[in-house]
C-alpha positions as CSV (number, residue, x, y, z in Angstrom):
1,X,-63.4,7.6,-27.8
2,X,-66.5,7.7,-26.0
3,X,-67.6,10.9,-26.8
4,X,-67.3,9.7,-30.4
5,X,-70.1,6.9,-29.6
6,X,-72.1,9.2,-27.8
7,X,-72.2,11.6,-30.4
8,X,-73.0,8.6,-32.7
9,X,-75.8,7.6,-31.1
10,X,-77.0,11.5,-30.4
11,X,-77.0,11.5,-34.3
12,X,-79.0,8.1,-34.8
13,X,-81.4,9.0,-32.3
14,X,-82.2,12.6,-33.7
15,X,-82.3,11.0,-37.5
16,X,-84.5,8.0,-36.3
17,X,-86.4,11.1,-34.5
18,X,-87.0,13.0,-37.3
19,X,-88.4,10.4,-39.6
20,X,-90.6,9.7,-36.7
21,X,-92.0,13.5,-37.0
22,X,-92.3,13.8,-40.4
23,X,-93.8,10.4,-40.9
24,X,-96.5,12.0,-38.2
25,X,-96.8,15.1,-39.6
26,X,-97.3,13.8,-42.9
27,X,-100.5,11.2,-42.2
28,X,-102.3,14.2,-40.2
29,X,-102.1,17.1,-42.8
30,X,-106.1,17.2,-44.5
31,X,-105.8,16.7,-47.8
32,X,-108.3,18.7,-48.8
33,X,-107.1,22.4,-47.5
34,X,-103.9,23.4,-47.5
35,X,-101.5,23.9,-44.5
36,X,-100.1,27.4,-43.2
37,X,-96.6,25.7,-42.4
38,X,-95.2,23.7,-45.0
39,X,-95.7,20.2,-44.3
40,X,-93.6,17.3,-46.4
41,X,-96.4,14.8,-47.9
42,X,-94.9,11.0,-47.6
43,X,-96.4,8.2,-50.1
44,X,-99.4,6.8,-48.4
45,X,-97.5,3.3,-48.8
46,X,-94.7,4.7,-47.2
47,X,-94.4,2.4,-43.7
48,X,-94.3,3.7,-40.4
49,X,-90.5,4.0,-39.7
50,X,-89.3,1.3,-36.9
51,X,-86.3,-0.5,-36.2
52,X,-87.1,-2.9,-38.9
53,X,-87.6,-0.7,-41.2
54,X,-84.8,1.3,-42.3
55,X,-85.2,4.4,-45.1
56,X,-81.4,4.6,-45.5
């Protein structure tokens, strides 16, 4: 049983993670030139993803 919760909350943490980066990576791509790595634009009124905030 407990190494069903800690994998639960390896996978939460990794999601929550990943929204992080690509929240980041998305606000500090210039818009004007175009990227060598392919970078995944988010809506500028997309909001910073916290506890509170939830894209689920």
């Amino acid at each position: 049983m407990l190494d069903e919760w800690l994998e639960l909350c390896r996978r939460s943490y990794n999601y929550a993670l990943r929204e992080l980066k690509d929240w980041i990576a998305s606000r500090k791509c210039p818009v004007d030139r175009c990227s060598l790595e392919s970078e995944y634009i988010m809506a500028a009124d997309y909001p910073f993803p916290s506890y509170h905030h939830s894209s689920e």
